[in-house]
C-alpha positions as CSV (number, residue, x, y, z in Angstrom):
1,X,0.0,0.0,0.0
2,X,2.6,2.1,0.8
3,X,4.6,1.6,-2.7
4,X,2.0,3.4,-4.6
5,X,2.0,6.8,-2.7
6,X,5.9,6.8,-2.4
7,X,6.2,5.9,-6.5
8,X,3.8,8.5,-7.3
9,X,5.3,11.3,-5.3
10,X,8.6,10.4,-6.9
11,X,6.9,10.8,-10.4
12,X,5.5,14.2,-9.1
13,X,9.0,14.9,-8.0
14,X,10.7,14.1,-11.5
15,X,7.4,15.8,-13.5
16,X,8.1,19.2,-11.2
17,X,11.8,19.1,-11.8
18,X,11.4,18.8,-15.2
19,X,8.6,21.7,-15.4
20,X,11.0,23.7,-13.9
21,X,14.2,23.2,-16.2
22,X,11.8,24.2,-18.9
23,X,10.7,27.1,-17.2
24,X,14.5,28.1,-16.3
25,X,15.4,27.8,-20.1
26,X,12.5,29.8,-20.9
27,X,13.7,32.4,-19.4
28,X,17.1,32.3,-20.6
29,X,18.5,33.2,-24.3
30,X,21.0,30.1,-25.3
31,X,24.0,31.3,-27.7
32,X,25.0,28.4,-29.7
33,X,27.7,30.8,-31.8
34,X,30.5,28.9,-30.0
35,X,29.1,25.8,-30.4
36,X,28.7,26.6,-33.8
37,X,32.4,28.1,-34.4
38,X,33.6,24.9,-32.7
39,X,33.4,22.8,-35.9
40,X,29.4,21.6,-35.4
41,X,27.9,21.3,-38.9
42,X,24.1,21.8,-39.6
43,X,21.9,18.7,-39.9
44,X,20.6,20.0,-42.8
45,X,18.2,22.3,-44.3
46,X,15.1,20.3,-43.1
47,X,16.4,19.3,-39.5
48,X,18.3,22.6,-38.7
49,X,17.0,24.9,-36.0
50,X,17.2,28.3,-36.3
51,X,19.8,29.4,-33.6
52,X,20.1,32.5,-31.8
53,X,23.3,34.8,-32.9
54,X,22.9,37.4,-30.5
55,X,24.8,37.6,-27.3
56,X,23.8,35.8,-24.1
57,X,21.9,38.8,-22.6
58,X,19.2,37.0,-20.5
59,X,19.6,34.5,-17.4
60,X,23.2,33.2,-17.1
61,X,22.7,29.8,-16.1
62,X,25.5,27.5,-14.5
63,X,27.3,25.5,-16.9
64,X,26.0,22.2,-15.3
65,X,22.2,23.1,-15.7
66,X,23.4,24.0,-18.9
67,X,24.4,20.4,-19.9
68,X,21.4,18.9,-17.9
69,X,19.4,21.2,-19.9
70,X,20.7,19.8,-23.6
71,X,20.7,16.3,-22.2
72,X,16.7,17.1,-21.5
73,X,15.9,18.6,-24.8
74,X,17.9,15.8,-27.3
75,X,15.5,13.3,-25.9
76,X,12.9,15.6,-25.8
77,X,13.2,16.0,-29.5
78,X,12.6,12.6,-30.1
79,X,9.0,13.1,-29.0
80,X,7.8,15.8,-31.5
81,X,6.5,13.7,-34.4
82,X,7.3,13.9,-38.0
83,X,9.6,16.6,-39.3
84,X,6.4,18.5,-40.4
85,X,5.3,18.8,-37.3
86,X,8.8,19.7,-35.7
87,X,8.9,22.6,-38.4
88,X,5.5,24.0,-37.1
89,X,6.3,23.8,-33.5
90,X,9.6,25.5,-34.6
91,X,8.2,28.2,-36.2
92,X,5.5,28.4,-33.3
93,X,8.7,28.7,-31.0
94,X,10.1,31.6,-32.8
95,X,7.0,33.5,-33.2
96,X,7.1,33.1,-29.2
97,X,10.5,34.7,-28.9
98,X,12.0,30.9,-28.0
99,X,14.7,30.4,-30.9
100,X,16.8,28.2,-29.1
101,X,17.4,24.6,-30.6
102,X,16.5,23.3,-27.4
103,X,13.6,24.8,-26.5
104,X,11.6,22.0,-28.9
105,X,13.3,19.6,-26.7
106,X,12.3,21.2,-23.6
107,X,8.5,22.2,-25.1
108,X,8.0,18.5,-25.4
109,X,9.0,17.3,-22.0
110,X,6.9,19.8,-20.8
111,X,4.1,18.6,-22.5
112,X,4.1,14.6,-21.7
113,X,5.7,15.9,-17.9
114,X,2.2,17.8,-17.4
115,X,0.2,15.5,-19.0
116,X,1.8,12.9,-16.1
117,X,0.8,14.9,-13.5
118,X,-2.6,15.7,-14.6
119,X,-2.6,11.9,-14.5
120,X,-1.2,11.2,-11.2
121,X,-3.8,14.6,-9.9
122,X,-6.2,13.1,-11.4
123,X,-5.9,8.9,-10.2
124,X,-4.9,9.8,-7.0
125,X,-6.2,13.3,-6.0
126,X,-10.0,13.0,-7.1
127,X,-10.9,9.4,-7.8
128,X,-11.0,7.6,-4.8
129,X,-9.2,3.9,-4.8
130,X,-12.1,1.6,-6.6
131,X,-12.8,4.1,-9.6
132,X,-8.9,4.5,-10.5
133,X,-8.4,0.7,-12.3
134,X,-11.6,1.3,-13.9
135,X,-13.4,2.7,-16.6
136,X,-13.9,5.7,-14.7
137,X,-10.1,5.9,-14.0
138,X,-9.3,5.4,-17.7
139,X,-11.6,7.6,-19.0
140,X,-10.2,10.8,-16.2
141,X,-7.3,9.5,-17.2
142,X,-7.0,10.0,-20.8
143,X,-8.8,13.3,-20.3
144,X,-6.6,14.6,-17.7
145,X,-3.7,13.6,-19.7
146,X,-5.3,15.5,-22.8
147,X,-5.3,18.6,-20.9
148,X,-2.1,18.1,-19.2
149,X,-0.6,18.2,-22.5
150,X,-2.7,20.9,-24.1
151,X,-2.4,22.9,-21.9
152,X,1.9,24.4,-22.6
153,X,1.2,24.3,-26.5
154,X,-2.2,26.5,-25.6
155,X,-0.1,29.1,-23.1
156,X,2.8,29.0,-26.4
157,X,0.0,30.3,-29.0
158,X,-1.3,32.8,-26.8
159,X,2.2,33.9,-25.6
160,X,2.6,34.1,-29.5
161,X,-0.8,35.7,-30.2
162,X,0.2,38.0,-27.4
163,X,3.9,38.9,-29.3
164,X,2.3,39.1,-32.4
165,X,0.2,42.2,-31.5
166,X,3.1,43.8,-29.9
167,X,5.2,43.5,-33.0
168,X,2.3,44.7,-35.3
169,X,1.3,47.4,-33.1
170,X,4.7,48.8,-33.2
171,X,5.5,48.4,-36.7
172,X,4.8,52.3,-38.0
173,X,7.2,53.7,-35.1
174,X,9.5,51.6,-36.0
175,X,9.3,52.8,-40.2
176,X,8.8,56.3,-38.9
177,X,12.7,55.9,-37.3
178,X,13.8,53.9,-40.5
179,X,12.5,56.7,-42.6
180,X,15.1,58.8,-40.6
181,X,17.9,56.6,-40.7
182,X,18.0,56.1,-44.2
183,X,17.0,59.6,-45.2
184,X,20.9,60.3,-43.0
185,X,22.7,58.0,-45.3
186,X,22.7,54.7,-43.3
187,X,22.6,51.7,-44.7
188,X,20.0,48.8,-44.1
189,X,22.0,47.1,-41.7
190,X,23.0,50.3,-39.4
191,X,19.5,51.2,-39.6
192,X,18.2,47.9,-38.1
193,X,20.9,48.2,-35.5
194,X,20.3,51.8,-34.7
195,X,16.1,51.6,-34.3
196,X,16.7,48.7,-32.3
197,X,18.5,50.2,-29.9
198,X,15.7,53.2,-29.8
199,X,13.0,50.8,-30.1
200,X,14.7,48.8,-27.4
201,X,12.7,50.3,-23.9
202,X,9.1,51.1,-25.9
203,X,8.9,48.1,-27.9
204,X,11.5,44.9,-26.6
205,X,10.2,42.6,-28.9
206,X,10.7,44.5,-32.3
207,X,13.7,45.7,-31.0
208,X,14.7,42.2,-30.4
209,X,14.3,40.8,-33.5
210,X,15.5,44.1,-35.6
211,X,18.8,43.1,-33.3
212,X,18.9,39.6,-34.6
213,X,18.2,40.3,-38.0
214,X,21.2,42.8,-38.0
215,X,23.5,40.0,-36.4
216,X,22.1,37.8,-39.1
217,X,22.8,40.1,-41.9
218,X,26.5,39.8,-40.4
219,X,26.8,36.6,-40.9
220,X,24.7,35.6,-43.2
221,X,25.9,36.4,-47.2
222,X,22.4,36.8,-49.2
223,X,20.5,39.9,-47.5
224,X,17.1,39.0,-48.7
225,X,17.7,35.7,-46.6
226,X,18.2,37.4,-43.8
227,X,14.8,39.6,-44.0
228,X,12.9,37.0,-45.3
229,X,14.0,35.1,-41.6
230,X,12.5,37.9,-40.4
231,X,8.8,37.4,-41.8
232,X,9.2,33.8,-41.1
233,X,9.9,34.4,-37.8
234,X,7.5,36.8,-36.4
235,X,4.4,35.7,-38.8
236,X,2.8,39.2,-38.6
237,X,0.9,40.4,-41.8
238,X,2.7,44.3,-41.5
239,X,6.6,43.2,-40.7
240,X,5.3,40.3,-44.2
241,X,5.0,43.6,-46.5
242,X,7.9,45.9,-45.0
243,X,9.9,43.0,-45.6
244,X,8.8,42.4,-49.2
245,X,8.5,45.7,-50.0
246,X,12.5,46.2,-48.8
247,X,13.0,42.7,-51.2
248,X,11.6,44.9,-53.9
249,X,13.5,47.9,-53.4
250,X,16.9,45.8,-53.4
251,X,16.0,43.9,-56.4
252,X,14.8,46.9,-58.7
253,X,17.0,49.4,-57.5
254,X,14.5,51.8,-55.7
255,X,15.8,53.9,-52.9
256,X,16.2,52.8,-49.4
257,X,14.4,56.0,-48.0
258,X,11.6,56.0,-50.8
259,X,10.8,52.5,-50.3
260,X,10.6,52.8,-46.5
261,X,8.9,56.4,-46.4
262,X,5.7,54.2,-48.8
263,X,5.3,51.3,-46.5
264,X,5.6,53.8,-43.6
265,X,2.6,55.4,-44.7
266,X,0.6,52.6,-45.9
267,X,1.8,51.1,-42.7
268,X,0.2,54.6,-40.5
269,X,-2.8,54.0,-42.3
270,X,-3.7,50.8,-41.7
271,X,-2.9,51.3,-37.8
272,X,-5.9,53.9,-38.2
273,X,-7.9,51.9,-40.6
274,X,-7.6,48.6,-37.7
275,X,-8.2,51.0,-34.6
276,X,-11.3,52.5,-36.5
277,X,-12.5,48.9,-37.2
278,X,-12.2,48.3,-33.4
279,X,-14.3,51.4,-32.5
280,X,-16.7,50.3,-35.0
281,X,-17.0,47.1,-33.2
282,X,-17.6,48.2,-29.5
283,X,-21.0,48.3,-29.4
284,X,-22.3,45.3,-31.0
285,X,-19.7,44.2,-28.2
286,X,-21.1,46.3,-25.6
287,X,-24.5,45.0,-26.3
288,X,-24.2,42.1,-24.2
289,X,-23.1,43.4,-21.1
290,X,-25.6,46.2,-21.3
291,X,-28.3,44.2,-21.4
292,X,-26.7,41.6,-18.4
293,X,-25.7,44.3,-16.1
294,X,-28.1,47.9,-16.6
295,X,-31.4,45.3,-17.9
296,X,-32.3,43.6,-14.4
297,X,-32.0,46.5,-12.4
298,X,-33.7,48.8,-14.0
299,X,-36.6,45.6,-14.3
300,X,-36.1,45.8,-10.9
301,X,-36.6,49.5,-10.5
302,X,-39.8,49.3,-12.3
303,X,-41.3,45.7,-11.2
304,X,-40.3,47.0,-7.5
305,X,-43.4,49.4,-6.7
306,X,-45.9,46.6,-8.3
307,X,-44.4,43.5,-6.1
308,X,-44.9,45.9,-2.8
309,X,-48.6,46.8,-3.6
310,X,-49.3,43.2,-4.1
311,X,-47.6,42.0,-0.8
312,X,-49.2,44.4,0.9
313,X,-52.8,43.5,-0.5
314,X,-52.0,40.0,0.5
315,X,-50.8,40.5,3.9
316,X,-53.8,42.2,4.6
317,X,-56.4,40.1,3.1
């Protein structure tokens, strides 16, 4: 009797350990530049992450967690499916702001560790000791397990969802300051380099990937590589057209300044155009709660009088 409670707080143990790795690594921003340096060759264009050149500017974790960590995520790995499906969560990663190789790895045994312990919550924490070897306990089982593992890929969407809007919402500030830059002389890369660093307290997450598409454009030899990385990466519709529109420029010869100053406008517009839509929108949305919150009082306001004169005309009869 006592084997079961001691083997499933040991699994509860491992699950929270492992939770918390993920959560640490999170956190952190991994620089695989002198791993790559080192003489490690890509796996090859279908299997190689997308690795983050930028300096280690988040977390510094110990070299040991650091080892435990990759030891975590290579086996990890081995639980995201197809290669389709490895390239989606990948791209899901990046959209999140995770671009680390390992953060799949991690992602995964995050997953199947909170499945476990919706599991374990669920056998041992709300059935009692008859329903959990039945077809109660598989049944909460399998649904618990569901959700356990919904549940990170759910809170990745929305924390992607979440960077999305951030990155759309501060795309025409960021062309205004391009519009600058290039109007001074400065080429594409010091213009990426130098919004970033003004972009860098009001809006982090452009900032941060303006910063890593200027490191790229260091290393990387084609350009239009570089910024088409960038559309992949953040997946928003307005960063999508400033970077083609920039493709366009390069290929046909257009001016740097011209080219920006157009999608800088266009870019202005639809920002009013979205905000307008929104306005438009409130009061079908405000509809609702009108009629759940002002409705029954003022019913009550009216009905009151009436309900009095009738308890009164029964009390006294």
């Amino acid at each position: 009797m006592t084997s079961v409670p001691l083997t499933s707080a040991f699994g509860l143990l491992l699950i929270g350990c492992a939770l918390m790795l993920f959560g640490l690594y999170a956190r952190s921003n991994h620089n695989p530049l002198a791993g790559r340096l080192g003489g490690h060759q890509p796996k090859g264009p279908a299997e190689t992450p997308s690795q983050d050149i930028l300096q280690d500017d988040g977390v510094a974790l110990p070299p040991v967690l650091r080892r435990l960590l990759g030891l975590a995520a290579s086996h990890g790995e081995r639980l995201a499916g197809t290669a389709n499906d490895r390239k989606q969560l990948r791209r899901l990663l990046a959209m999140a702001g995770l671009r680390s190789p390992d953060s799949l790895g991690l992602l995964m045994l995050a997953k199947y560790g909170n499945g476990l312990l919706f599991v374990t919550a669920m056998l041992f924490g709300v059935l009692d000791s008859k329903q959990r070897f039945g077809l109660t306990g598989l049944a909460g089982g399998l649904i618990a397990l569901f959700l356990g593992t919904f549940l990170p890929e759910a809170w990745l969407k929305w924390r992607a969802s979440q960077r999305g809007g951030a990155l759309a919402r501060s795309v025409p500030d960021a062309l205004d300051l391009m519009v600058i830059c290039a109007e001074a002389g400065l080429p594409l890369g010091r213009v990426l380099q130098v919004v970033s660093r003004e972009l860098k307290l009001s809006a982090p997450a452009l900032a941060d990937e303006l910063r890593y598409t200027f490191a790229e454009l260091q290393i990387v030899s084609d350009r239009s590589r570089a910024l088409l990385n960038l559309a992949e990466r953040c997946g928003v519709a307005e960063i999508e057209s400033m970077v083609a529109t920039l493709l366009q420029a390069e290929r046909y010869g257009t001016p740097l300044s011209q080219a920006l100053r157009t999608i800088s406008e266009e870019s202005r517009k639809m920002l009013i155009l979205t905000l307008e839509e929104q306005a438009g929108k409130l009061p079908a949305k405000m509809s609702l709660p009108l009629m759940a919150l002002i409705l029954p009082p003022i019913i009550a306001m009216m009905g009151a009088p009436a309900m009095i004169r009738l308890i009164r005309v029964l009390t006294v009869q």
